[in-house]
C-alpha positions, 0 to 999 in steps of 0.5 A: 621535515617534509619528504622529498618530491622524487621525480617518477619515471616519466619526469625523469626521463623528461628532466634528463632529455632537457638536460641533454638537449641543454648541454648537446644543442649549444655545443653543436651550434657553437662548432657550426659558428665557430667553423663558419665565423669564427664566434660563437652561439652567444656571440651570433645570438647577440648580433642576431638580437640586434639585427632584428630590431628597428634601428638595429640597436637596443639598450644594453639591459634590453640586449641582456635581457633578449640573450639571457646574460649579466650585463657583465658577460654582455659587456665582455661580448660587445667588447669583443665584437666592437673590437671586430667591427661589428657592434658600437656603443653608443648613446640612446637617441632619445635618452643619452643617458642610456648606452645601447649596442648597435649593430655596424654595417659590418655586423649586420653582413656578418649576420646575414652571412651566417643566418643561412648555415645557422639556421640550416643546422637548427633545422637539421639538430632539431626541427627536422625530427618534430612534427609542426604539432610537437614544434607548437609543443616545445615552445607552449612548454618552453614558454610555460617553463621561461614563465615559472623562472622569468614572467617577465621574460622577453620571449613571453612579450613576443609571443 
């Protein structure tokens, strides 16, 4: 039987730090959204998603995808925020047999409402307390660590 690969003091420390960070940082994200908006970090991060791309529409397996969510929870979302104005359904418009969300003139304002603060408190919980050097860090290790779980990962294409 092969012996467990305990993590030492400095891999422990690092493995608690993420945890930490994984937990603490979307909280506070979402108590700043749910203040300002009334949605939540998931919700924003779909409609910020959307808002990025020509068209402002994406398949919703790329959306999935772009959030890191089961199609399942993206079709609960987009639900919700059709239900708000802010996103559609609709059919692709080179292949109807694909369903995309779309992002409505109202999501959009949404979106551009809410940028400011959010990324007013990225800065403030987070980029604020790096250096550039540990910026360039945390995403060359963030990047290699969405790699071991996902090569295919979206992040990996932009980047």
């Amino acid at each position: 039987m092969n012996q467990p690969r305990w993590l030492n003091a400095d891999e422990r420390r690092a493995w608690l730090a993420l945890l930490s960070i994984n937990t603490l940082l979307p909280s506070a994200l979402d108590t700043q959204l749910q203040s300002a908006g009334k949605l939540s970090l998931f919700d924003y991060n779909v409609l910020a998603m959307l808002s990025e791309t020509e068209g402002r529409y994406l398949p919703m397996s790329e959306l999935a995808a772009r959030t890191s969510a089961s199609l399942s929870r993206l079709s609960h979302v987009v639900t919700k925020l059709q239900k708000r104005g802010w996103v559609e359904r609709q059919a692709h418009p080179g292949d109807a047999r694909v369903t995309v969300a779309h992002l409505t003139e109202a999501g959009m304002s949404t979106i551009v409402s809410l940028a400011p603060g959010h990324v007013e408190s990225v800065r403030t919980l987070m980029l604020d307390s790096l250096s550039p050097d540990d910026v360039a860090d945390l995403a060359r290790i963030g990047e290699k660590i969405v790699a071991r779980l996902d090569n295919n990962h979206w992040i990996l294409r932009d980047s």
